[in-house]
N, CA, C, O and CB atoms as a CASP TS submission, in Angstrom:
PFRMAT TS
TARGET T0000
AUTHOR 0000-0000-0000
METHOD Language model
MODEL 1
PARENT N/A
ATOM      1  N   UNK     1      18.325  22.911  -9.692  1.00  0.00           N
ATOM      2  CA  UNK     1      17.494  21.781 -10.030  1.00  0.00           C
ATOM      3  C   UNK     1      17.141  21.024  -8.743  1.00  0.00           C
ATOM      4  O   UNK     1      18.112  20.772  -8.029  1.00  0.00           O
ATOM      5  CB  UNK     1      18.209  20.855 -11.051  1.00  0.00           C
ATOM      6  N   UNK     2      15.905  20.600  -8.294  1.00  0.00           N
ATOM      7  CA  UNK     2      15.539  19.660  -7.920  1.00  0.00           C
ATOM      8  C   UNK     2      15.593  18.440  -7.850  1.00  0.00           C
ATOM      9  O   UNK     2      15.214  17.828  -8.848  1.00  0.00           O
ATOM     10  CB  UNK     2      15.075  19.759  -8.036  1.00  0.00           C
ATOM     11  N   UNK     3      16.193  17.468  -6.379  1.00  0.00           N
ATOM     12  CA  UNK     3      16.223  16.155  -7.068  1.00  0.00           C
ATOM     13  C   UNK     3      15.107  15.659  -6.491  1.00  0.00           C
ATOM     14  O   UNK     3      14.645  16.057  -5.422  1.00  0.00           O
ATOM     15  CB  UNK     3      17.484  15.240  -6.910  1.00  0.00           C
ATOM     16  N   UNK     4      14.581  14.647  -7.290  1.00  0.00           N
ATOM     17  CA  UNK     4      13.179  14.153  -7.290  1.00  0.00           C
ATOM     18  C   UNK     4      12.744  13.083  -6.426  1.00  0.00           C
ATOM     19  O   UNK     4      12.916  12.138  -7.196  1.00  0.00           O
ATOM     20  CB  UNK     4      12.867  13.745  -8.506  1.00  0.00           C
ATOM     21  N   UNK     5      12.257  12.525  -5.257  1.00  0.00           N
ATOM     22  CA  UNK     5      12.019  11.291  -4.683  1.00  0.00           C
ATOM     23  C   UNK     5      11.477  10.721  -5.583  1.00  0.00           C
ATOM     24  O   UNK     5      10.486  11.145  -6.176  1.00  0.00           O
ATOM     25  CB  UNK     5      11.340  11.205  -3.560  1.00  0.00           C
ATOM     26  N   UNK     6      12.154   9.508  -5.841  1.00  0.00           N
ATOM     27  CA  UNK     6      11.987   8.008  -6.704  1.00  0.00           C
ATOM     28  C   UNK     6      11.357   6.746  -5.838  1.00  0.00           C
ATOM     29  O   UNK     6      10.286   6.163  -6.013  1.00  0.00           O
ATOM     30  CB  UNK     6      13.627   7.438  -7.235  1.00  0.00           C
ATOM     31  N   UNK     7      12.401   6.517  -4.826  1.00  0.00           N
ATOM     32  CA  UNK     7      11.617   5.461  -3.951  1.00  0.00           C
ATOM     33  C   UNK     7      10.988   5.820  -3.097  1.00  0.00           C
ATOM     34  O   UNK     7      11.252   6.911  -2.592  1.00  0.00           O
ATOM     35  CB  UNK     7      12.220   4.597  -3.364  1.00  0.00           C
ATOM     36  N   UNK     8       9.918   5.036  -2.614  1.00  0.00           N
ATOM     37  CA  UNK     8       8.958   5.211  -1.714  1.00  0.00           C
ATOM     38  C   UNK     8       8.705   3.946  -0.716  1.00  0.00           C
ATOM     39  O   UNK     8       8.161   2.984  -1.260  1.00  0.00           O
ATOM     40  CB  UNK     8       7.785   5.570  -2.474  1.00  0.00           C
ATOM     41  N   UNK     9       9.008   3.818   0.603  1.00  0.00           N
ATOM     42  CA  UNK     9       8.481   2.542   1.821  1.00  0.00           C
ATOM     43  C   UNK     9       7.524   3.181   2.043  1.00  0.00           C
ATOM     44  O   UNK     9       7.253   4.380   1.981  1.00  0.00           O
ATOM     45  CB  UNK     9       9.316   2.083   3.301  1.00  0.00           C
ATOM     46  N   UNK    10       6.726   1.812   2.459  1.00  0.00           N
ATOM     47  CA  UNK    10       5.422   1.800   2.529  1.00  0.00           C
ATOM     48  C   UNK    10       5.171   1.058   3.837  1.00  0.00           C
ATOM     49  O   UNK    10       4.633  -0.032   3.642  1.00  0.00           O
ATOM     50  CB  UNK    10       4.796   1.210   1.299  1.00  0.00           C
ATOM     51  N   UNK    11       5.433   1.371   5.233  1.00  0.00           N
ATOM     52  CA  UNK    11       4.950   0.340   5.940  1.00  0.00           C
ATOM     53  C   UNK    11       3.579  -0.033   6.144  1.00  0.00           C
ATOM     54  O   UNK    11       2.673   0.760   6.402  1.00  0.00           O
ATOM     55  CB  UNK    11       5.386   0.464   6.950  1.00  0.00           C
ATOM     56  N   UNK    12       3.450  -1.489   5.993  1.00  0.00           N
ATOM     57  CA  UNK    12       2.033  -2.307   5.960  1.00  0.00           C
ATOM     58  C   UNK    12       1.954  -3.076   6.692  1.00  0.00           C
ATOM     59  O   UNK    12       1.619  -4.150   6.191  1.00  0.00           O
ATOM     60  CB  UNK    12       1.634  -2.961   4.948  1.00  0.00           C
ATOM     61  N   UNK    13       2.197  -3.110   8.385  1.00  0.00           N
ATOM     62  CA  UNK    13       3.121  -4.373   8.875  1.00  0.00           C
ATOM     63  C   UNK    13       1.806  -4.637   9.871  1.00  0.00           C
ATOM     64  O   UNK    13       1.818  -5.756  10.384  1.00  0.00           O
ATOM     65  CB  UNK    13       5.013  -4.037   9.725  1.00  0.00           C
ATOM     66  N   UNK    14       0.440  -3.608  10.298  1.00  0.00           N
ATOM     67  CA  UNK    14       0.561  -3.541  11.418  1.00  0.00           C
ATOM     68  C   UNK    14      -0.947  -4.825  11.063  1.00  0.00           C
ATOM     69  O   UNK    14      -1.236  -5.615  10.165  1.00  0.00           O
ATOM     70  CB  UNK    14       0.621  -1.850  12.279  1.00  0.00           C
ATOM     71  N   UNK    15      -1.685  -4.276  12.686  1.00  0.00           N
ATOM     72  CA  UNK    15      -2.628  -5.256  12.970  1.00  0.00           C
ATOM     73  C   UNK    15      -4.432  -4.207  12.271  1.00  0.00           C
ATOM     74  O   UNK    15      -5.373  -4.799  11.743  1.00  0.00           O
ATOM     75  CB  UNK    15      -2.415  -5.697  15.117  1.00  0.00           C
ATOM     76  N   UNK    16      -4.392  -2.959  12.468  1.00  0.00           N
ATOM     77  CA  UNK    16      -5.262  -1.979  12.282  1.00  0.00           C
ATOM     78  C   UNK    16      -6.503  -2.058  12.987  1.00  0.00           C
ATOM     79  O   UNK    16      -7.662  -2.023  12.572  1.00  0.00           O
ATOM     80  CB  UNK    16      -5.480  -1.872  11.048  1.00  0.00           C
ATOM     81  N   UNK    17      -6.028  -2.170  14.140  1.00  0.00           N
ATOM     82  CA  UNK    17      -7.126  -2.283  15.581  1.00  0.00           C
ATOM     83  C   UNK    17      -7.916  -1.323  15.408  1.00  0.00           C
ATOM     84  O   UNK    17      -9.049  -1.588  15.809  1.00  0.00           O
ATOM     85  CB  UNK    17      -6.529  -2.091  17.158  1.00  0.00           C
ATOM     86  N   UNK    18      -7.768  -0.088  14.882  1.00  0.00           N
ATOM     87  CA  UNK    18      -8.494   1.195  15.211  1.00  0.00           C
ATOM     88  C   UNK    18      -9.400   0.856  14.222  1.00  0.00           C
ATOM     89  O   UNK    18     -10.508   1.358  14.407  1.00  0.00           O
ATOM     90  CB  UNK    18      -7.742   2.700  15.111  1.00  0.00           C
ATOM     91  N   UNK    19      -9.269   0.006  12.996  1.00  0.00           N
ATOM     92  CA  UNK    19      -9.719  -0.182  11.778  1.00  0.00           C
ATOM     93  C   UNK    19     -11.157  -1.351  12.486  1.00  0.00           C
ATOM     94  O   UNK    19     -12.141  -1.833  11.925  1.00  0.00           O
ATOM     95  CB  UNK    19      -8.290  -0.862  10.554  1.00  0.00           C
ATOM     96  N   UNK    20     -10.892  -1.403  13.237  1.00  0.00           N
ATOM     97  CA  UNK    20     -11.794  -3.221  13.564  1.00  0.00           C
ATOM     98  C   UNK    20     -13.192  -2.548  12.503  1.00  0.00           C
ATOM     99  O   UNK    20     -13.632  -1.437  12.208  1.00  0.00           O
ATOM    100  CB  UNK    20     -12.546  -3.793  16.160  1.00  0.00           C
ATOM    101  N   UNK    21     -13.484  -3.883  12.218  1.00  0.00           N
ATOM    102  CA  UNK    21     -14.971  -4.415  11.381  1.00  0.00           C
ATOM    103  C   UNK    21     -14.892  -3.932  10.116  1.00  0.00           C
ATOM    104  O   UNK    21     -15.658  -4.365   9.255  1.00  0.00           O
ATOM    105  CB  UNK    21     -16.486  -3.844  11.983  1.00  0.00           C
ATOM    106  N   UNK    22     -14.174  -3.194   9.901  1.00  0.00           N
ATOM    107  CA  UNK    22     -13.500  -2.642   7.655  1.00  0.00           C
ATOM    108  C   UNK    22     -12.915  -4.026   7.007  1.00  0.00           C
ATOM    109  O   UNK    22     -12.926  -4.399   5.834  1.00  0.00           O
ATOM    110  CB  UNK    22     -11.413  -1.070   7.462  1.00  0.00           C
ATOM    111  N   UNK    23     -12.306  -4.770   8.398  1.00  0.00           N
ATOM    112  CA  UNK    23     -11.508  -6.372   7.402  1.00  0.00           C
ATOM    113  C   UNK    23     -10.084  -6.538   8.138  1.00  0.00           C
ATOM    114  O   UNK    23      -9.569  -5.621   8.777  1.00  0.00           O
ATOM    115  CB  UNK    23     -11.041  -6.025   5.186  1.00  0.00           C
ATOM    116  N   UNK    24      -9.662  -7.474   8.019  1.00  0.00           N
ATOM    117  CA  UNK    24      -8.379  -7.882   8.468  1.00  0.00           C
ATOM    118  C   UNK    24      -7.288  -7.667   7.805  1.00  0.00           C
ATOM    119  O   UNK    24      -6.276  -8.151   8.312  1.00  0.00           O
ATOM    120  CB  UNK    24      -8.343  -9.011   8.660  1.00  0.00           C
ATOM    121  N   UNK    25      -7.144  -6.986   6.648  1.00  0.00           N
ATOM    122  CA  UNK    25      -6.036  -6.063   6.274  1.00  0.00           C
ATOM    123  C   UNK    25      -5.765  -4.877   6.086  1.00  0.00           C
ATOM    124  O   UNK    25      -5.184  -4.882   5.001  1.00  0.00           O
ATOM    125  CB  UNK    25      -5.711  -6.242   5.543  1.00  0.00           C
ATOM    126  N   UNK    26      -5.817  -3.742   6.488  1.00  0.00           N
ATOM    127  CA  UNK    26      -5.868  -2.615   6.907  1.00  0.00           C
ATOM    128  C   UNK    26      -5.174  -1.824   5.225  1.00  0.00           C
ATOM    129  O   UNK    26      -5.780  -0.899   4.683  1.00  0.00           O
ATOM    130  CB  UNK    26      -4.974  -2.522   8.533  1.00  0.00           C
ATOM    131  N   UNK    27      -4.075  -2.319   4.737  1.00  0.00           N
ATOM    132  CA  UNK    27      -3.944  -1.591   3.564  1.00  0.00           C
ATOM    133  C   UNK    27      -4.785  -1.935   2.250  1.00  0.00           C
ATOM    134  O   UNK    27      -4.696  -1.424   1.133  1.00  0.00           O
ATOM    135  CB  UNK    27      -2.624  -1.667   3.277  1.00  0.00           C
ATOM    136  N   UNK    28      -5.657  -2.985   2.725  1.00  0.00           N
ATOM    137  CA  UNK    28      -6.918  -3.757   1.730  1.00  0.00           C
ATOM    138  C   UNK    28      -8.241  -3.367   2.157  1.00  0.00           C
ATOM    139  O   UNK    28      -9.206  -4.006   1.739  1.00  0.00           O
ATOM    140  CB  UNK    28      -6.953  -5.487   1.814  1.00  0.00           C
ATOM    141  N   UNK    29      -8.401  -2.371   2.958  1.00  0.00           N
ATOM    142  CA  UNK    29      -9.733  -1.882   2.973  1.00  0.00           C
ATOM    143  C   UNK    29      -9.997  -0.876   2.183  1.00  0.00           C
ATOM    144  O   UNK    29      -9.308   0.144   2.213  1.00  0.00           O
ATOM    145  CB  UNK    29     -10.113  -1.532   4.114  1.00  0.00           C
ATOM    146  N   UNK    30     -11.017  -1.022   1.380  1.00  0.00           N
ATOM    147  CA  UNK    30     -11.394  -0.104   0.362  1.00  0.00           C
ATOM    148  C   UNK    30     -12.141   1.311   0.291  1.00  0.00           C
ATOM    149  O   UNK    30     -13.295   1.365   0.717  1.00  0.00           O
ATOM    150  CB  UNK    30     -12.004  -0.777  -0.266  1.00  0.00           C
ATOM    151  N   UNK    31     -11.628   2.279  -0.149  1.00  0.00           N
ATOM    152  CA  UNK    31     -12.511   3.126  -0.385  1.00  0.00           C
ATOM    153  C   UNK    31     -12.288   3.954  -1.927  1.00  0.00           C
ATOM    154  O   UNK    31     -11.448   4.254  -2.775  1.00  0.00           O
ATOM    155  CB  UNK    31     -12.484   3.984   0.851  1.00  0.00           C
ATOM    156  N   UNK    32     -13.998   4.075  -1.489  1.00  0.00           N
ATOM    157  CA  UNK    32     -14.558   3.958  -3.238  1.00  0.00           C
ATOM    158  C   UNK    32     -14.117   3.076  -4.153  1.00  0.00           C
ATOM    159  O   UNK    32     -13.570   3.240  -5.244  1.00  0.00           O
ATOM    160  CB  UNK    32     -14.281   5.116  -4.054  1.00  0.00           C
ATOM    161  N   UNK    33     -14.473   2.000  -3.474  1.00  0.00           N
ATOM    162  CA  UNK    33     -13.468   0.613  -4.068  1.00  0.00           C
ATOM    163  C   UNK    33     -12.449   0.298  -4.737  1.00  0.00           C
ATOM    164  O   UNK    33     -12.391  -0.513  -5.661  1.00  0.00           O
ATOM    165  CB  UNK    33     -13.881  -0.045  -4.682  1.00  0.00           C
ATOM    166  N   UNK    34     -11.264   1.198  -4.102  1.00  0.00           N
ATOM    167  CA  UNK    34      -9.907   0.599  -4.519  1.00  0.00           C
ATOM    168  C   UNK    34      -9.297   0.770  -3.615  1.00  0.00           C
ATOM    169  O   UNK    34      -9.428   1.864  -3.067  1.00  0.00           O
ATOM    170  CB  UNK    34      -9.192   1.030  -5.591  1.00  0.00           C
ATOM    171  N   UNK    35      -8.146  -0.436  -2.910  1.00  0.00           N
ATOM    172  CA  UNK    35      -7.575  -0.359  -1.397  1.00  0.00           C
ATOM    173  C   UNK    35      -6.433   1.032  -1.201  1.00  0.00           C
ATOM    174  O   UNK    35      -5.853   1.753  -2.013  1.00  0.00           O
ATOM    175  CB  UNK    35      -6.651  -2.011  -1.055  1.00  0.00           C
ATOM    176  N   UNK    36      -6.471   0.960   0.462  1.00  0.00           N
ATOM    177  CA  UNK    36      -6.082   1.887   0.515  1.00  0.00           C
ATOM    178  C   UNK    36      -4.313   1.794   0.117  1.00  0.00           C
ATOM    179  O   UNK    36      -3.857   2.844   0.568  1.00  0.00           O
ATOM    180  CB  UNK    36      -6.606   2.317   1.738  1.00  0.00           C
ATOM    181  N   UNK    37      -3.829   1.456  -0.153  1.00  0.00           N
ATOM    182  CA  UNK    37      -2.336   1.120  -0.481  1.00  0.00           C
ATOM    183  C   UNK    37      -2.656   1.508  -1.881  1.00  0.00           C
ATOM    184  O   UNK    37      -2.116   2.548  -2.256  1.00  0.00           O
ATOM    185  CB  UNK    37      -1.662  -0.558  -0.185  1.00  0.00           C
ATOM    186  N   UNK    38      -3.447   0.867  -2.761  1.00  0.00           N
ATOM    187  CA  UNK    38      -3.333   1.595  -4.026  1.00  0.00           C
ATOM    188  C   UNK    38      -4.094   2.974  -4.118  1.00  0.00           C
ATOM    189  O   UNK    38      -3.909   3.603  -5.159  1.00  0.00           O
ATOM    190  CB  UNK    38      -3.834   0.697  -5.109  1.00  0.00           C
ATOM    191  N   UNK    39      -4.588   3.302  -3.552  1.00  0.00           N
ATOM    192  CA  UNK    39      -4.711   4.853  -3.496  1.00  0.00           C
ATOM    193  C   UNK    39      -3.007   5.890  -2.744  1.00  0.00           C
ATOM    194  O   UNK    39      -2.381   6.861  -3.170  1.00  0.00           O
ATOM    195  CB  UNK    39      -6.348   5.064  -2.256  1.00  0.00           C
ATOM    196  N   UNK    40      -2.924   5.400  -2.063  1.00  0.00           N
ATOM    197  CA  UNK    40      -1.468   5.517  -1.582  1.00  0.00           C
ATOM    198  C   UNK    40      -0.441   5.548  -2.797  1.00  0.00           C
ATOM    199  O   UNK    40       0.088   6.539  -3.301  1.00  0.00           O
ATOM    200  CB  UNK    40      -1.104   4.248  -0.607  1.00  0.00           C
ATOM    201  N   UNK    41      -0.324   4.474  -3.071  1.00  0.00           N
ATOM    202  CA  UNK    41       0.920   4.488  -4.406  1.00  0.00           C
ATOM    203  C   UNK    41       0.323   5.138  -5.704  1.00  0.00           C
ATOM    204  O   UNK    41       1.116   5.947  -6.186  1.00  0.00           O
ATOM    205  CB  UNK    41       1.454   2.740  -4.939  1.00  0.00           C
ATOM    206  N   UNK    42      -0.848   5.016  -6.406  1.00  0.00           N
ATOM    207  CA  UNK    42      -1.077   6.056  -7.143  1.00  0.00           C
ATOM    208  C   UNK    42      -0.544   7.497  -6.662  1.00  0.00           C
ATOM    209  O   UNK    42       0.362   8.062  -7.274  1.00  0.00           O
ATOM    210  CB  UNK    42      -2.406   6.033  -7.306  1.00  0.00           C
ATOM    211  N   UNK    43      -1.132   8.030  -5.581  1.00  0.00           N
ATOM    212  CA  UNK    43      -0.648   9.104  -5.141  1.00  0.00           C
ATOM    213  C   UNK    43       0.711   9.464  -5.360  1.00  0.00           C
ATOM    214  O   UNK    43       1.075  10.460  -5.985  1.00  0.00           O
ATOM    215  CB  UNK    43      -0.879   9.110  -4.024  1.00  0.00           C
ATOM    216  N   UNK    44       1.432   8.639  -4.836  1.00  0.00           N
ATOM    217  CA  UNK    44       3.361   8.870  -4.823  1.00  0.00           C
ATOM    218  C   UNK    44       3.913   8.854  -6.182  1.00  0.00           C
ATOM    219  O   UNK    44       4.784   9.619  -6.597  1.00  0.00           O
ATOM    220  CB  UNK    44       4.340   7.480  -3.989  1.00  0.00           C
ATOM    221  N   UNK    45       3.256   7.793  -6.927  1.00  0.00           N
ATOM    222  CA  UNK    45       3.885   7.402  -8.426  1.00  0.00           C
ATOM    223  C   UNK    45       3.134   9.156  -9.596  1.00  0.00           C
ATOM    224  O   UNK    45       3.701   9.654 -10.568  1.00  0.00           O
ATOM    225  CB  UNK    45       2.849   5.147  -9.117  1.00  0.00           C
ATOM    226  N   UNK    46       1.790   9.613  -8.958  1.00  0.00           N
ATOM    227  CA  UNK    46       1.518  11.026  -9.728  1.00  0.00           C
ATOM    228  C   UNK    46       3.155  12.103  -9.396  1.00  0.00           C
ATOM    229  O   UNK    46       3.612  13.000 -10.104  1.00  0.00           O
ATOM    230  CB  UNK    46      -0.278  11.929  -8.825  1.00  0.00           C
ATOM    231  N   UNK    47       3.500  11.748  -8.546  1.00  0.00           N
ATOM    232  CA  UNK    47       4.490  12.676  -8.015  1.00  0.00           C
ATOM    233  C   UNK    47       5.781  12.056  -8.110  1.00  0.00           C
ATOM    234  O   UNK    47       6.500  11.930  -7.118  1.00  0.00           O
ATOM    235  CB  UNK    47       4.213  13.084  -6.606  1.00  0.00           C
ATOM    236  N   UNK    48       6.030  11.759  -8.979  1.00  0.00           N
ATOM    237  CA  UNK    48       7.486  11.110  -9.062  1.00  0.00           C
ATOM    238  C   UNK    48       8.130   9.689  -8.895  1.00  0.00           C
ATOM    239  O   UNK    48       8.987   9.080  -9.536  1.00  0.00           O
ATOM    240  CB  UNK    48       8.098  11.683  -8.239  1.00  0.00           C
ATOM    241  N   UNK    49       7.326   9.378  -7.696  1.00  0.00           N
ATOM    242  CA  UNK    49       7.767   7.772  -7.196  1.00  0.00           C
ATOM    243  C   UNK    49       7.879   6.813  -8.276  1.00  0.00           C
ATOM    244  O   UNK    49       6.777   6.558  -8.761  1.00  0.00           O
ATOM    245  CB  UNK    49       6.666   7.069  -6.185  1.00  0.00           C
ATOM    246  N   UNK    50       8.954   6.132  -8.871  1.00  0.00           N
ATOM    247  CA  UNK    50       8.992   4.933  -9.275  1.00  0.00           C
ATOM    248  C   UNK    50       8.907   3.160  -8.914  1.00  0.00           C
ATOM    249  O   UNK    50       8.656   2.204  -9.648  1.00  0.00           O
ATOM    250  CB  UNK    50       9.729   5.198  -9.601  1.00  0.00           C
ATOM    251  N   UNK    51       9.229   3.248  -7.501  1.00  0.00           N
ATOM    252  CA  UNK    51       9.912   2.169  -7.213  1.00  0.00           C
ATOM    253  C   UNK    51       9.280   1.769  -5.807  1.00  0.00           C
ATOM    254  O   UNK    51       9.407   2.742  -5.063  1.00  0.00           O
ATOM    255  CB  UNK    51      11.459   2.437  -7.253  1.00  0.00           C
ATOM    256  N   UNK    52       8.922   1.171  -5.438  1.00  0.00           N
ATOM    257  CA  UNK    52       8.139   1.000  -4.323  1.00  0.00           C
ATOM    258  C   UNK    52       8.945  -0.102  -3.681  1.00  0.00           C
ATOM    259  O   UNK    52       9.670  -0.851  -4.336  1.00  0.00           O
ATOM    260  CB  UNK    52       6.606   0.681  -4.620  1.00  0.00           C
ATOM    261  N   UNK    53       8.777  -0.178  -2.257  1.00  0.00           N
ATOM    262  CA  UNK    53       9.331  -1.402  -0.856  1.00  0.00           C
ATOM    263  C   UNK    53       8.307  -1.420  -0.091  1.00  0.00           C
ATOM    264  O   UNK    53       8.038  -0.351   0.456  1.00  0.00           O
ATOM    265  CB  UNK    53      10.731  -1.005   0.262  1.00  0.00           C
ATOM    266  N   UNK    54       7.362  -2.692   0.212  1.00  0.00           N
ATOM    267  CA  UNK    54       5.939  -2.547   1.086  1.00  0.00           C
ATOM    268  C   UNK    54       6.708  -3.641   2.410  1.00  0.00           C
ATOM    269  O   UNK    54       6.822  -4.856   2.246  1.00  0.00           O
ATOM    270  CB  UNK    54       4.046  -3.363   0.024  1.00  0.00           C
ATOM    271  N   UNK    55       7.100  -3.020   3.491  1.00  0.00           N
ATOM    272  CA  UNK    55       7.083  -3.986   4.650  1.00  0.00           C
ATOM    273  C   UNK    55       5.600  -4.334   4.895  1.00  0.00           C
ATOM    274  O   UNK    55       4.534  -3.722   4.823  1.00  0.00           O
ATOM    275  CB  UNK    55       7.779  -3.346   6.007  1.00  0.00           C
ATOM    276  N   UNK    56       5.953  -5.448   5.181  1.00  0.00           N
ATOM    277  CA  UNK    56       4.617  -6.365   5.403  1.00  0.00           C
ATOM    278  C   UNK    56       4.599  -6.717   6.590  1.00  0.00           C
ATOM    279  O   UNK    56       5.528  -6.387   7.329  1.00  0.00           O
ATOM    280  CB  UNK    56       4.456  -7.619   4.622  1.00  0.00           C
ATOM    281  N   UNK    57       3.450  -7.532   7.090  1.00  0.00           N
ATOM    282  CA  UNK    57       3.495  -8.452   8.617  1.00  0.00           C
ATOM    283  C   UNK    57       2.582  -9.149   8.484  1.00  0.00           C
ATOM    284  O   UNK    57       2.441 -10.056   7.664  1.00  0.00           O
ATOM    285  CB  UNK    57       3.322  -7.790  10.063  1.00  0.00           C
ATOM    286  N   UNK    58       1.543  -8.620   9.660  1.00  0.00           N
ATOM    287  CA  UNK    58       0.524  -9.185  10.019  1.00  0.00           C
ATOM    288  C   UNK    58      -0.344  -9.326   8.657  1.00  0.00           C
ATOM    289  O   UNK    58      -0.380  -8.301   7.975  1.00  0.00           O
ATOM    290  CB  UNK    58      -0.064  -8.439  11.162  1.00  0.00           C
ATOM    291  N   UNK    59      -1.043 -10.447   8.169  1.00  0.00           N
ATOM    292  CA  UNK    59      -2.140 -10.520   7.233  1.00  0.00           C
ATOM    293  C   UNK    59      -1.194 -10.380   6.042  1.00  0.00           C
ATOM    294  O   UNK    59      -1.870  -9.866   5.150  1.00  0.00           O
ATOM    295  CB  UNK    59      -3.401  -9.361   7.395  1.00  0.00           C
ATOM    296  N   UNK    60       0.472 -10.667   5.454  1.00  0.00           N
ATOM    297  CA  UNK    60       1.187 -10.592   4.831  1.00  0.00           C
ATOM    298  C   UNK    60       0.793 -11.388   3.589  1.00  0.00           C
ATOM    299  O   UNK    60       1.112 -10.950   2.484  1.00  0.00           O
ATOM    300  CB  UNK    60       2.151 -10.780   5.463  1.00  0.00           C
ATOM    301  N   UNK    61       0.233 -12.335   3.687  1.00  0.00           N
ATOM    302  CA  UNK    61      -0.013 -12.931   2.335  1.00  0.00           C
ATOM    303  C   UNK    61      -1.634 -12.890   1.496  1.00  0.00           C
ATOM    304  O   UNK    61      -1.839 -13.789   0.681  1.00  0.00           O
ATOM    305  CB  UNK    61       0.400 -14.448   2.587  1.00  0.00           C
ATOM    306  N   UNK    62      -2.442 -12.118   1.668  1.00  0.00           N
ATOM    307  CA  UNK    62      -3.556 -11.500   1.286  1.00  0.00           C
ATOM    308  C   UNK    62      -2.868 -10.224   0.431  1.00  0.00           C
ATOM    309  O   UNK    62      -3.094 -10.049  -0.766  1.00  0.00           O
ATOM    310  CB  UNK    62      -4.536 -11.132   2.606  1.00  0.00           C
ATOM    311  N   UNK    63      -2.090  -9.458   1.149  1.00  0.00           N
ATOM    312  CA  UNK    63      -1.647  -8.281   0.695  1.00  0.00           C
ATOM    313  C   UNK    63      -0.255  -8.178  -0.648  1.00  0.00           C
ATOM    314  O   UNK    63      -0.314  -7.432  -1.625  1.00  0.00           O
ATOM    315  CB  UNK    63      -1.253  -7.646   2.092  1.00  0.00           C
ATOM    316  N   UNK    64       0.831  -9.075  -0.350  1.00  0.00           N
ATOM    317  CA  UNK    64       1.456  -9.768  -1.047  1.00  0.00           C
ATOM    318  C   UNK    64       0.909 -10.181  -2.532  1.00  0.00           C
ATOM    319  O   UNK    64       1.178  -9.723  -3.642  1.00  0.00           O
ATOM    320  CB  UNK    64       1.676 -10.702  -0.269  1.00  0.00           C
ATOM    321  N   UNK    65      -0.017 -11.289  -2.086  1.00  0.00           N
ATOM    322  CA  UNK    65      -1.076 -11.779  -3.722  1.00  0.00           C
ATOM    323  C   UNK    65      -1.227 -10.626  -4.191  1.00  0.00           C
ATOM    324  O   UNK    65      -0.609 -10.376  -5.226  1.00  0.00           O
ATOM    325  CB  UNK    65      -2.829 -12.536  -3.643  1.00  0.00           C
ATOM    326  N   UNK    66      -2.259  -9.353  -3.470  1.00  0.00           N
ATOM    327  CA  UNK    66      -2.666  -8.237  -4.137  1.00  0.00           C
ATOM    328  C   UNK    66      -1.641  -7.059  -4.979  1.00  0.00           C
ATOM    329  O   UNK    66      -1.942  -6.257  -5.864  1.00  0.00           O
ATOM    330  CB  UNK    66      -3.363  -7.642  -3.114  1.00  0.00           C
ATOM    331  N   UNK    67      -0.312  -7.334  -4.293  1.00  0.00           N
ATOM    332  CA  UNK    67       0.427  -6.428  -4.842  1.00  0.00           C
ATOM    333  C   UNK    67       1.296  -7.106  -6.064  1.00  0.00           C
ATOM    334  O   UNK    67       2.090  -6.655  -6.889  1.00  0.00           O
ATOM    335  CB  UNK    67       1.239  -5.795  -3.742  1.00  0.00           C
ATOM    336  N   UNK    68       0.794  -8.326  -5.797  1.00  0.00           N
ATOM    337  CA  UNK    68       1.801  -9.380  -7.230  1.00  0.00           C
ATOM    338  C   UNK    68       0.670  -9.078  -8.545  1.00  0.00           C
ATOM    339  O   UNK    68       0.846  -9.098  -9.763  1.00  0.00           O
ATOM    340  CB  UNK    68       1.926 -11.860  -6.816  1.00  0.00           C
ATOM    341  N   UNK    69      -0.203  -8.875  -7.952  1.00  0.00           N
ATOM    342  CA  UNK    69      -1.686  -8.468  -9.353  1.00  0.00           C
ATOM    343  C   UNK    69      -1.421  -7.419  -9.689  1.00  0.00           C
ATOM    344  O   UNK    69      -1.539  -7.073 -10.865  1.00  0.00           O
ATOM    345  CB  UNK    69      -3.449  -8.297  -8.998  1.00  0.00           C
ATOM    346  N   UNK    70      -0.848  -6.369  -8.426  1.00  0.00           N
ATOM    347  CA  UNK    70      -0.849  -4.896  -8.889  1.00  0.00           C
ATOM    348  C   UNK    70      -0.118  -4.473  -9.589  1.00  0.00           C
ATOM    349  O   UNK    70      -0.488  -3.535 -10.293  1.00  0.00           O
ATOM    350  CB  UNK    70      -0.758  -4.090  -8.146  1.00  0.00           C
ATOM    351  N   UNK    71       1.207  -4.964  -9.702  1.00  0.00           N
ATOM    352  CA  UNK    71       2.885  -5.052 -10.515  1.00  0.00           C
ATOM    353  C   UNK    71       2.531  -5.364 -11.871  1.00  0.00           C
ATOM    354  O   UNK    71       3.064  -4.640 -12.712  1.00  0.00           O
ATOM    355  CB  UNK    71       4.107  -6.426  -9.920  1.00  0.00           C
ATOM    356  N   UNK    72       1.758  -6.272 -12.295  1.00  0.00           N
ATOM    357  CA  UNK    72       1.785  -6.878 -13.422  1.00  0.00           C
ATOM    358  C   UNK    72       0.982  -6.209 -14.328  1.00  0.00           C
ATOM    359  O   UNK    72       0.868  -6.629 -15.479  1.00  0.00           O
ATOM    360  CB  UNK    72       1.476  -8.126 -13.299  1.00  0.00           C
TER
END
């Protein structure tokens, strides 16, 4: 038997310089309009992931709000 990855970190901490002019939160820039963090965790949660940990940083409370909408 297989044991299954459940949790998943997510680091979200950085600045996304390479990203310049998409927006000032790098896991909140969208494509095909849904950010990239929730394309990310959809992904992990199709495959097992339950439980998610997002280190945060820079631009922490834009991303924070978004993931308190996303939980609920």
């Amino acid at each position: 038997m297989t044991d299954m990855i459940r949790d998943c970190l997510i680091v979200a901490a950085g600045k996304g310089t390479r990203l310049k002019g998409l927006g000032d939160s790098k896991p909140l820039v969208t494509l095909a309009g849904v950010p990239l963090i929730e394309h990310a965790m959809h992904a992990a949660a199709r495959n097992g992931v339950e439980q998610f940990v997002v280190v945060t940083g820079y631009q922490a409370e834009p991303l924070q709000a978004f993931l308190s909408k996303l939980g609920k």
